[in-house]
Backbone as CSV, one residue per row, in Angstrom:
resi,resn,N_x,N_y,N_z,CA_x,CA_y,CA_z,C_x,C_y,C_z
1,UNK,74.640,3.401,40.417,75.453,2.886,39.343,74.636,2.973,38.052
2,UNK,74.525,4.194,37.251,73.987,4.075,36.101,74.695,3.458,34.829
3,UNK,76.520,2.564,34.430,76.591,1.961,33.408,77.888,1.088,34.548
4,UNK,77.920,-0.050,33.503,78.612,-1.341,34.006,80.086,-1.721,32.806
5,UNK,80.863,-2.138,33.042,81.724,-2.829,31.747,81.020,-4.156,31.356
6,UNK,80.369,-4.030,30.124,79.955,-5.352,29.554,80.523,-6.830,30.107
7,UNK,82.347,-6.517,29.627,82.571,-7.942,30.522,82.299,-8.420,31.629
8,UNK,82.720,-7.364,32.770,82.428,-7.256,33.780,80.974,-8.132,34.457
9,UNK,79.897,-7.330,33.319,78.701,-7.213,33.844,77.930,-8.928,33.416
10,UNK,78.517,-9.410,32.252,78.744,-10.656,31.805,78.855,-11.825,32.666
11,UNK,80.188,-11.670,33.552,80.545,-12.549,34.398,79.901,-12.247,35.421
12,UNK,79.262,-11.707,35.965,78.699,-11.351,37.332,77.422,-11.749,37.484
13,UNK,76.551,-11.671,36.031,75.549,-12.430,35.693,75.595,-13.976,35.269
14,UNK,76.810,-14.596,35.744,76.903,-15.832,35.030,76.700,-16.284,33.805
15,UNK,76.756,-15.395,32.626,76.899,-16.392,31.524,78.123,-16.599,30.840
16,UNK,78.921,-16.245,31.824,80.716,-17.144,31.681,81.565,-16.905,32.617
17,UNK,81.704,-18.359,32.842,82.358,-18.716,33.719,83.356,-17.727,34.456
18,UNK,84.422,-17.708,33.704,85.195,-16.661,34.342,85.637,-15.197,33.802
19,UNK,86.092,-13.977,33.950,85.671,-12.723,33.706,86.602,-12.575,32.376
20,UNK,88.133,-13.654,32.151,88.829,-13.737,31.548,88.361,-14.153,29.651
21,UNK,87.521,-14.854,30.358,86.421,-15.744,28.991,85.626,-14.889,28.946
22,UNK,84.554,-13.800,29.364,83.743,-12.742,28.873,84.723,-11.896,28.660
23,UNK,85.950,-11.477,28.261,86.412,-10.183,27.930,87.198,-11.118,26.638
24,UNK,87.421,-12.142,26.371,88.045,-13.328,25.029,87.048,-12.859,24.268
25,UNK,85.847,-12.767,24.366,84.398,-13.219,23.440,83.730,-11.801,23.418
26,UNK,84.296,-10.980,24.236,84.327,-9.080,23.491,85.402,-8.893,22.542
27,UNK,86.503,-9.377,23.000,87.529,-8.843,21.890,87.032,-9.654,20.494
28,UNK,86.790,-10.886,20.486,86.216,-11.843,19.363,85.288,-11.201,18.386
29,UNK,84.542,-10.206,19.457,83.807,-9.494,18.089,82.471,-10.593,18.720
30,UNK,82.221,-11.226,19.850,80.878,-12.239,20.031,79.731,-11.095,20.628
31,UNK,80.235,-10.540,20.867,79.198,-9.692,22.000,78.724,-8.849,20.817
32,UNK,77.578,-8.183,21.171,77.152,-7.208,20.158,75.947,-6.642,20.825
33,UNK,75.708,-5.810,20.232,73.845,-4.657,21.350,72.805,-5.200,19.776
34,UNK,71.806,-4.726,19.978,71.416,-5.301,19.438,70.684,-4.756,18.321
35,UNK,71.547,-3.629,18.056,71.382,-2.580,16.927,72.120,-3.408,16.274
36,UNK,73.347,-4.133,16.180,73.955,-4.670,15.738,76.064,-4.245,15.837
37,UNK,75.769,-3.182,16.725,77.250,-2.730,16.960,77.901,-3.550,18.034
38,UNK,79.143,-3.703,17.709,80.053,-4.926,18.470,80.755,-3.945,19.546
39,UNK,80.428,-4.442,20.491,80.779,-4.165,21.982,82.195,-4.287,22.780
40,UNK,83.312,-3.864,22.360,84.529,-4.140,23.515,84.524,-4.321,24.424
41,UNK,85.547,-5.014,25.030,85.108,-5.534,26.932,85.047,-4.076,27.465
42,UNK,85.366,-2.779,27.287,85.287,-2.088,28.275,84.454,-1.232,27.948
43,UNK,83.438,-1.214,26.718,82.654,-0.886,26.593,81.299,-0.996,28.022
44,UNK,80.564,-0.189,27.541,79.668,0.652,28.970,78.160,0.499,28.694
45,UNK,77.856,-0.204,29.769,76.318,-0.669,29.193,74.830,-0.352,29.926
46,UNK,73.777,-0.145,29.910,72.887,0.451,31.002,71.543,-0.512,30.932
47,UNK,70.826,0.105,31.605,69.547,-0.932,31.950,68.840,-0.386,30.857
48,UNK,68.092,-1.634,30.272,67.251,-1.369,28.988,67.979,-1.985,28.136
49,UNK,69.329,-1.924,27.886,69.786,-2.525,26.585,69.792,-3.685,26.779
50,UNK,69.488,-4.160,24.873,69.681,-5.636,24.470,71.034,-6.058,23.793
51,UNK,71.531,-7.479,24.310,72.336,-7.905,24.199,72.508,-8.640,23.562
52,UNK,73.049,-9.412,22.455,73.324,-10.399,21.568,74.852,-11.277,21.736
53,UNK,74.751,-12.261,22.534,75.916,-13.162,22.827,75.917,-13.971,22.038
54,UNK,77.176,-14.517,20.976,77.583,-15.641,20.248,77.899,-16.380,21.342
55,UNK,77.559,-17.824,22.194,77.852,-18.791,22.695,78.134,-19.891,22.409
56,UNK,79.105,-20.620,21.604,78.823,-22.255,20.895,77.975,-21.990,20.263
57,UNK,78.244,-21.413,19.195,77.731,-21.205,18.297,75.895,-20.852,17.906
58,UNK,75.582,-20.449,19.067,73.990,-19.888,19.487,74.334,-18.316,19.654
59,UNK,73.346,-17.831,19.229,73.013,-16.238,19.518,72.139,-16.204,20.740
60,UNK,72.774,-15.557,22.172,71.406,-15.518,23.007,71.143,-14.186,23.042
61,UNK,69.741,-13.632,23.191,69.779,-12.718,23.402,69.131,-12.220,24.469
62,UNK,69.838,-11.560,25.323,69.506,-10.886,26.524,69.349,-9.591,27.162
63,UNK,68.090,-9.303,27.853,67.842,-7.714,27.950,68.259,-7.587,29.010
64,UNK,68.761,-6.274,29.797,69.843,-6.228,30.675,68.677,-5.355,32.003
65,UNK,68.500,-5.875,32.443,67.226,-5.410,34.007,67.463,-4.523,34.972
66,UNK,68.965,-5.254,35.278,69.738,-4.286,36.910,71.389,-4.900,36.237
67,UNK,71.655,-3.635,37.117,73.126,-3.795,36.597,74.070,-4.099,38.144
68,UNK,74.767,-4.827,38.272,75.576,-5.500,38.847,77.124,-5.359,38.777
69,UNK,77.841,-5.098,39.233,79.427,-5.512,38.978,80.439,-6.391,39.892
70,UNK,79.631,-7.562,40.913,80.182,-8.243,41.570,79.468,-9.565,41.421
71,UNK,80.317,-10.571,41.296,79.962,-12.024,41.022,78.394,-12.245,42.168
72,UNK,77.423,-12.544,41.993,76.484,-13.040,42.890,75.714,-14.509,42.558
73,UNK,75.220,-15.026,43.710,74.939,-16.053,43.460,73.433,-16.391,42.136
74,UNK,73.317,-17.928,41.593,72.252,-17.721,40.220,71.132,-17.434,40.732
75,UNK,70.493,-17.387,42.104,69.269,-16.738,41.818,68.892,-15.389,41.922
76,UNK,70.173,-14.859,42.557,70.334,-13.151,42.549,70.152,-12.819,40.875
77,UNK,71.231,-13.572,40.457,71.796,-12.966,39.211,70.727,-13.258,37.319
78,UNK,69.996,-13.911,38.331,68.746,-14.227,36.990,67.808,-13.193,37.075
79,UNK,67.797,-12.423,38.529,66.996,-11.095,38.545,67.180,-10.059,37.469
80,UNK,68.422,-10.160,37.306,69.682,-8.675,36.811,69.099,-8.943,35.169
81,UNK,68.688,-10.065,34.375,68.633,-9.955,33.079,67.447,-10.850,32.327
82,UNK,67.145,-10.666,31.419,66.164,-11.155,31.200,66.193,-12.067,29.753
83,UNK,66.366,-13.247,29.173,66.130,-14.057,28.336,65.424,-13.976,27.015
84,UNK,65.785,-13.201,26.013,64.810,-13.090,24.700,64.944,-13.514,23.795
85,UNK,65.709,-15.020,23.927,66.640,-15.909,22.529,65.345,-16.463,22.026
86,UNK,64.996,-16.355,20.669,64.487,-16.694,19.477,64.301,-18.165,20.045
87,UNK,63.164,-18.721,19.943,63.081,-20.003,19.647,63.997,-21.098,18.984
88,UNK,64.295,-20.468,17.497,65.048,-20.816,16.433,66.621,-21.235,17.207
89,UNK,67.125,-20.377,18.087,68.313,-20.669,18.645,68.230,-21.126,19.630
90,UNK,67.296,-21.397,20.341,67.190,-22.216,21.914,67.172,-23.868,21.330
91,UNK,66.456,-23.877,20.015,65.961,-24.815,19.377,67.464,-26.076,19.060
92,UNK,68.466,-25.089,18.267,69.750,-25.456,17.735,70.443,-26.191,19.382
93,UNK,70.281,-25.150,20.603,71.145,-25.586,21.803,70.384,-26.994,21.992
94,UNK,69.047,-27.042,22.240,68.646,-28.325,22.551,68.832,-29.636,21.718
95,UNK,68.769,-29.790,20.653,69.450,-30.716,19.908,70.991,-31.100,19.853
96,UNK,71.653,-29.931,20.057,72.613,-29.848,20.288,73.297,-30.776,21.493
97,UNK,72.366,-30.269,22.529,72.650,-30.716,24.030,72.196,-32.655,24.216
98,UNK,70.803,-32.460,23.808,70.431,-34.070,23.193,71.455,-35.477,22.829
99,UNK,71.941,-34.584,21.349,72.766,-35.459,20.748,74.366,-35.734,21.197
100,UNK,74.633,-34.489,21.888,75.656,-34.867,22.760,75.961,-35.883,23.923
101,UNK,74.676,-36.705,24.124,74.413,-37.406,25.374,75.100,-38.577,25.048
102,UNK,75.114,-38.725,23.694,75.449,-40.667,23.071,76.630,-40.658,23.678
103,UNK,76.257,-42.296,24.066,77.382,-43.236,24.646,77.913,-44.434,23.876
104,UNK,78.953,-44.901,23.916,79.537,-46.137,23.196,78.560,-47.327,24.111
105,UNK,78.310,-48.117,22.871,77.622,-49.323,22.844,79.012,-50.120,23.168
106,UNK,78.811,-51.298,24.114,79.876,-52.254,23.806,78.966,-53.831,24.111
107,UNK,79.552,-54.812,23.166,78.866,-56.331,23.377,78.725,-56.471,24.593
108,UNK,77.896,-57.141,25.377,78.049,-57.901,26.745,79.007,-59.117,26.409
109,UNK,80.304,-59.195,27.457,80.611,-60.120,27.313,82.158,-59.715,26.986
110,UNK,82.228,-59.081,26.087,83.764,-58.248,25.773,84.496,-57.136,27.040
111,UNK,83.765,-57.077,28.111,85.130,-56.585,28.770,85.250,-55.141,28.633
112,UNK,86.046,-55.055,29.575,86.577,-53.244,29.064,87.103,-53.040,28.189
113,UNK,86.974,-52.040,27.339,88.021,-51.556,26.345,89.199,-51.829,26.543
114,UNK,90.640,-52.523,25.830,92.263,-52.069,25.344,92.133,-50.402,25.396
115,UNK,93.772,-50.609,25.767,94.093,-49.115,25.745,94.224,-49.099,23.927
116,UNK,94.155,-49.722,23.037,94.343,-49.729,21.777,92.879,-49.306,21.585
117,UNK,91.602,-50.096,21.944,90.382,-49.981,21.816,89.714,-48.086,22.325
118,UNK,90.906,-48.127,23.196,90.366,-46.483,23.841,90.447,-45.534,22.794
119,UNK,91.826,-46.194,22.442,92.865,-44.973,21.505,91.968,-44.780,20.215
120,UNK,91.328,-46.014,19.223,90.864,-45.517,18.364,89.002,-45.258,18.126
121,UNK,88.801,-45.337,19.135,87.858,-44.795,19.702,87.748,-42.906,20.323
122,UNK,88.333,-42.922,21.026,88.961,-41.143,21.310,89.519,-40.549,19.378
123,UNK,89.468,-41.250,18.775,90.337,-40.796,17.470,89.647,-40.307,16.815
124,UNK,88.445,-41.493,16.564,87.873,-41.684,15.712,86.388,-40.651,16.335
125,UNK,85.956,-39.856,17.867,85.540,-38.987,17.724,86.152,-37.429,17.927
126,UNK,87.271,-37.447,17.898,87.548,-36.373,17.993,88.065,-35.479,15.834
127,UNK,87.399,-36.984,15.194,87.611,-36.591,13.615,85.991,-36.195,13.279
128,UNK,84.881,-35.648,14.307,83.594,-35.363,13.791,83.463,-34.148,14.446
129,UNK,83.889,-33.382,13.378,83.868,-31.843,14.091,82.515,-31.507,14.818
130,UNK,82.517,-30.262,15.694,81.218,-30.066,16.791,80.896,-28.686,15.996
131,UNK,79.573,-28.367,15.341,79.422,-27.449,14.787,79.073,-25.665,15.800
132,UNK,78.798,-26.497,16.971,78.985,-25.523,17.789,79.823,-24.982,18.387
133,UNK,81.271,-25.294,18.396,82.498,-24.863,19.208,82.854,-23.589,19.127
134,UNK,83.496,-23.101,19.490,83.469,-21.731,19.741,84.349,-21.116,18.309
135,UNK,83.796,-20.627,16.939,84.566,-20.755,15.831,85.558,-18.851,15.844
136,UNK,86.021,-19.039,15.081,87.033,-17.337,14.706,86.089,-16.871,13.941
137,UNK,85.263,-17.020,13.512,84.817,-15.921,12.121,83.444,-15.256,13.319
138,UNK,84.095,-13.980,13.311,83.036,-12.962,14.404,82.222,-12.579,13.711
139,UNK,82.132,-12.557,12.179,80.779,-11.849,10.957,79.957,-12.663,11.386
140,UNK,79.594,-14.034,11.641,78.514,-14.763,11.430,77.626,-14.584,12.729
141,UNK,77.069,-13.400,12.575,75.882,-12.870,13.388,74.846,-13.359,12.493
């Protein structure tokens, strides 16, 4: 097997979930080599090339080892590629991942939340946008 379909080769290596979501995030314009040309899902990829994935808003970048085209399990599939994300962006995921941990404080003594107490609570975080979510603008490589 000398070339793979990017999406394909994507999902098989696990870095998304399902093959439907690596071929969303080719058409998106997320995928890219690392010349800087944007990759279609059925675009054709070989061992040696580098990869540049927009993920939540992180660039990873990954060099491609062995090529694969069937789902295998993660310690097969960490063989197949190799990890070359910038500090700078591993940096952004971990803070990222950190600050996502917070939990609601509540008094001792007050009880469970009202479904009123839920409601403006769920409201009031779903009004602090997540700068990492998966955005439309595919330029911001």
């Amino acid at each position: 097997m000398s070339k793979v379909r990017v999406d394909k080769w994507l999902w098989s290596v696990r870095i998304f979930k399902t093959r439907s979501i690596s071929t969303k995030y080719c058409k998106a314009g997320y995928v890219r080599t690392f010349e800087g040309r944007v990759l279609k899902a059925s675009s054709e990829i070989s061992v040696g090339d580098t990869l540049i994935v927009r993920k939540n808003g992180i660039n990873f970048r990954i060099s491609v080892l062995k090529l694969i085209s069937k789902r295998v399990s993660y310690s097969l599939a960490i063989e197949c590629y190799k990890d070359t994300t910038p500090k700078e962006e591993l940096q952004k995921f971990e803070s990222w991942y950190i600050n996502a941990k917070g939990t609601e404080y509540r008094e001792k003594g007050h009880g469970r939340p009202t479904k009123k107490d839920r409601r403006i609570l769920e409201s009031f975080k779903e009004a602090i946008p997540n700068p990492l979510e998966f955005d439309n603008e595919a330029n911001n490589f």
